[in-house]
N, C-alpha and C positions, 0 to 999 in steps of 0.2 A: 504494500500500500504506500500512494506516492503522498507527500503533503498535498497535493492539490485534490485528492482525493479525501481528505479529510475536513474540508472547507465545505460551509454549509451553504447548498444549492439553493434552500430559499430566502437565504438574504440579499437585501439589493441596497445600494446609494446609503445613506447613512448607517442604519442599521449594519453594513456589512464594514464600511470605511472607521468609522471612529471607533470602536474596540480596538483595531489595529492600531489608531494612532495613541490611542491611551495605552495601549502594553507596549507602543515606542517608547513615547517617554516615560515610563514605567521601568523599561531595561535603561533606559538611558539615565534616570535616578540612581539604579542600582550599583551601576557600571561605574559611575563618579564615586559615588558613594565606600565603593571596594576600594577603588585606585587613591580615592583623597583619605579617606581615613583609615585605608589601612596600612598608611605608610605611616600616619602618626601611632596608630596600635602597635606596628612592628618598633616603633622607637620606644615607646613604654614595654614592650616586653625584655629589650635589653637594656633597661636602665640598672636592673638590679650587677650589671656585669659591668658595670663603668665607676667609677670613683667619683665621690662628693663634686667635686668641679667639674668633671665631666658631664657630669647628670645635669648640673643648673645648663651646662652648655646644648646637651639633648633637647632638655625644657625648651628651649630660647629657641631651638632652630623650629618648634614646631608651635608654638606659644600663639605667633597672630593666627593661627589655619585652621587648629585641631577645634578648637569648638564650631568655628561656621562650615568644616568637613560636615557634621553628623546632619546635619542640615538637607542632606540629601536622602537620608534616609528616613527621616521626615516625611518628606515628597514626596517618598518611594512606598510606604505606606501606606501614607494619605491617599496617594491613585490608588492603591489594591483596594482600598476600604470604599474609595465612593466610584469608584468609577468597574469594579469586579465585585460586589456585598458577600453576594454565596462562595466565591472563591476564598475570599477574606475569613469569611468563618470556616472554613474548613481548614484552612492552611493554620493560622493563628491559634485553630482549636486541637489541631493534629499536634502543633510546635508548642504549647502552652511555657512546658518547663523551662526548654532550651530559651525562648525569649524571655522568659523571666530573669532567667540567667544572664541573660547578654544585657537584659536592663540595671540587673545590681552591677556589674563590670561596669557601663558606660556612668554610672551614677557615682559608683567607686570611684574612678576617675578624675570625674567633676570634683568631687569635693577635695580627693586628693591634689590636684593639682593649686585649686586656692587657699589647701590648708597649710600645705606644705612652704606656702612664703610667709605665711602668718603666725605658725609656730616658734617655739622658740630653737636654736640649734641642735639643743640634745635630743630631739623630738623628729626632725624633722627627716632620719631615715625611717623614721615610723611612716609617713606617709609615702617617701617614695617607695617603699613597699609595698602600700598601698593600692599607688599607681600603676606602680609592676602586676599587680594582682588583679584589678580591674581590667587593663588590657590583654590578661593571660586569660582571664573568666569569658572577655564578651569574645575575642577572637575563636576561643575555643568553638565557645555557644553558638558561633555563626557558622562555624564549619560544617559541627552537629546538624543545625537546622538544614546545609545545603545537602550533605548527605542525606535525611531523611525526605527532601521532596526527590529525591533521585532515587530513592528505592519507593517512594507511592507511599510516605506514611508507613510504611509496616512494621508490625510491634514485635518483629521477630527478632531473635538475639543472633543472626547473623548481619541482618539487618541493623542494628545497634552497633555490631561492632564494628561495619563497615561505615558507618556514620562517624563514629569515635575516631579511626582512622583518617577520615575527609578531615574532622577537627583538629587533629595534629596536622595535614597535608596543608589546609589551608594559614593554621597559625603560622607554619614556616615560611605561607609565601608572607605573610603580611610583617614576619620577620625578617626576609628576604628585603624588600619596598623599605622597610624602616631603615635595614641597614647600609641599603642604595640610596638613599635621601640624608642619612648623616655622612654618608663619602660625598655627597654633591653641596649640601652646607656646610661642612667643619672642616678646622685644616690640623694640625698637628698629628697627637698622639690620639686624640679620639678618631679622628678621618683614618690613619694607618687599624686604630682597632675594629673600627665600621667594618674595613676592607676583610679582613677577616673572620666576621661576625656572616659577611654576604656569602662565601664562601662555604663555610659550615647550611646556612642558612638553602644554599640552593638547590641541595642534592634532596634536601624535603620535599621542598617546592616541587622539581620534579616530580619528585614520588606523587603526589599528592596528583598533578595535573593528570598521570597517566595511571593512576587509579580511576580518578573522575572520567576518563578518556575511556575506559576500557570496562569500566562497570556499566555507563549509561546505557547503552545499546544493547545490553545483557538482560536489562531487565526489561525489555519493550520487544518486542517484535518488531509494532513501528516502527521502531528509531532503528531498531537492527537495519532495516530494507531502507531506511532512509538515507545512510550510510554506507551500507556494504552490496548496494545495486548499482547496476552500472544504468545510464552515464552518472549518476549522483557521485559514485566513486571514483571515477576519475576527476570531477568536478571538485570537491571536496578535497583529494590527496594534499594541494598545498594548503591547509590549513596545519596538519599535522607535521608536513616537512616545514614549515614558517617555525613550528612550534619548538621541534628538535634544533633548527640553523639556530634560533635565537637564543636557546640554553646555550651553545656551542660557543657563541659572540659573546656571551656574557662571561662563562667561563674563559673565554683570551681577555675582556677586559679587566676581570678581575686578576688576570695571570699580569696582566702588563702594569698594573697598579702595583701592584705586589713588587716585583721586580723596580718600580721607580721609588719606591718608597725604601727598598732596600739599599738604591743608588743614589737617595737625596736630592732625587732629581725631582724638583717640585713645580717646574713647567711643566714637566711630562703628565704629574698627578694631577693639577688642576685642568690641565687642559683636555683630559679624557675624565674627568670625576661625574660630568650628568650619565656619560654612555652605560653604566649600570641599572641607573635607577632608571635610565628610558629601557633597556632591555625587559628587565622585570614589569614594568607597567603593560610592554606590550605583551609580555606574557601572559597576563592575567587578561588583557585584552583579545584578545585571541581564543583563551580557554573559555572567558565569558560569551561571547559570539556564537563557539563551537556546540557551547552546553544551549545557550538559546535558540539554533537553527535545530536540535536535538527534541527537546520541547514541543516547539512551534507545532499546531496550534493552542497545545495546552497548558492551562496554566496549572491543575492537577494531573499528572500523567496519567494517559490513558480514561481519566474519567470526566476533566471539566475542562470544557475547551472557552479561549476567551468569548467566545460569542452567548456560550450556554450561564456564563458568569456575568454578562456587561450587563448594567443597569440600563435602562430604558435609554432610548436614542435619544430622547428631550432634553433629559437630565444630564446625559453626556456633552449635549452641544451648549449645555449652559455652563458647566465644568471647564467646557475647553477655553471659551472664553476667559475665563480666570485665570486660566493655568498661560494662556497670550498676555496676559498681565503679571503673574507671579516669576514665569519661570524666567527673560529674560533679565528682572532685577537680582534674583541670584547669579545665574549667570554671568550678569556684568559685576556684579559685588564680588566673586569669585575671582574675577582675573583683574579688579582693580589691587586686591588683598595681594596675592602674586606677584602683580607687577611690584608694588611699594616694597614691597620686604625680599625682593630678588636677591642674589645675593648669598656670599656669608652670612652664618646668624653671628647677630653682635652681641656683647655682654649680656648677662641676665639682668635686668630692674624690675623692679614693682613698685616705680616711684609713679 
């Protein structure tokens, strides 16, 4: 069965168009949402491994980002809830725990992050611990969650474990991202320890991508013939060869960081220090893509397809207009944020 075969024959003109464009911007919430804050999560999960100055210097490179990051996930929410109602309960009531969990981490977080400059100094690894714990909770809990809409919800214990697995797959990418965004802001002794943090960090990642890679189509028939039918398969191969060249690239630039860092050659590090953290982004971009064309049309596998989940066409065409108002003031607030704080992160203050 082809995806065009799974598209429902008697929708026309609205009814058929706006679902699609609400589960665009729906993947496209997601998809920022992964890439912008899970580079700040990967920096709080290695905070506990860097020294008292280093950490205020982690803090600082991610300090103006990390809270209008989750911002997207927000969004990304908010469209499942109004713009898919039946998908939203089922998904949110399948995942209960796992979000609850990734809500105490992101909460942990918050409070760690402004308690820890308001403390006094003998206290104040109490919270980056904290923050370490918070980012290890909700990354975990997010991974959880993506494994279980990949197995359909199932309450089975190989199913759990294969879940459990995504949750460490996916912390090491967002370890990976954290650790390629403190080589692309910091320069000294923390940029030399990032480099080896990404390192360790990307042989996870991997793992993690080609589990997700090699389960999804296992548990579907769909997705099996969606993929491994021809022409789809021929059509499809460079997604996964994109996916292996790109590990490949990233392992040479981390090999050639390494190698300048041992030769104090510090033109050479700066001037390759983004090509990491873009490698990794577009890894995760590409695995996102892969898993959504995997998917597509549904937003429960195999049982709820976006059309049989969309609220009324009325209610969606009034939605969109809002969302023609909301979305490109984040968007523009996002890359004014960016542009301003380009750059090295400078000293930490809380003045």
């Amino acid at each position: 069965m082809t995806t065009l075969d799974m598209l429902p024959a008697a929708l026309n003109g609205s009814a058929f168009w706006l679902p699609l464009i609400f589960v665009g911007l729906m993947g496209l919430s997601m998809l920022l949402y992964v890439i912008l804050d899970g580079y700040d999560l990967g920096v709080g999960i290695w905070l506990q491994r860097a020294t008292p100055n280093q950490r205020d210097a982690m803090i600082a490179s991610i300090g103006p980002f990390w809270d209008a990051n989750e911002t997207w996930l927000v969004l990304g929410v908010g469209l499942l809830l109004v713009a898919f109602p039946l998908a939203h309960g089922v998904i949110l009531g399948a995942l209960y725990l796992p979000v609850a969990l990734m809500l105490m981490g992101l909460i942990l977080r918050g409070v760690a992050f402004d308690f820890r400059a308001k403390v006094k100094a003998a206290h104040k690894p109490l919270w980056d611990g904290a923050f370490f714990a918070g980012s290890l909770l909700a990354s975990l809990a997010q991974g959880v969650m993506l494994g279980q809409l990949i197995v359909g919800f199932s309450d089975s214990a190989i199913a759990w474990m294969f879940s459990t697995f995504i949750g460490v797959g996916l912390t090491a990418g967002y370890a990976l991202m954290g650790a390629t965004w403190l080589i692309l802001k910091t320069e000294g002794d923390l940029q030399a320890r990032a480099v080896s943090w990404a390192r360790i960090a990307a042989w996870g990642t991997g793992a993690g991508i080609a589990a997700v890679s090699l389960a999804t189509p296992m548990v579907s028939p769909a997705i099996f013939a969606k993929w491994f039918t021809l022409p789809q398969f021929i059509a499809l191969l460079p997604i996964p060869l994109m996916s292996v060249a790109l590990f490949v690239l990233l392992q040479i630039f981390l090999a050639r960081l390494t190698s300048d860092l041992a030769r104090g050659n510090a033109r050479g590090l700066q001037r390759w220090a983004w090509a990491p953290f873009a490698c990794s982004v577009s890894l995760f971009a590409l695995a996102f893509f892969g898993l959504a064309y995997s998917l597509f049309p549904y937003l429960v596998p195999d049982r709820i397809t976006i059309w049989g989940a969309a609220a009324a066409p009325e209610s969606l065409m009034i939605m969109l207009y809002g969302v023609i108002l909301v979305l490109p003031a984040i968007l523009g607030y996002t890359a004014f944020a960016y542009r301003v704080f380009r750059g090295k992160a400078s000293e930490l203050r809380y003045e």
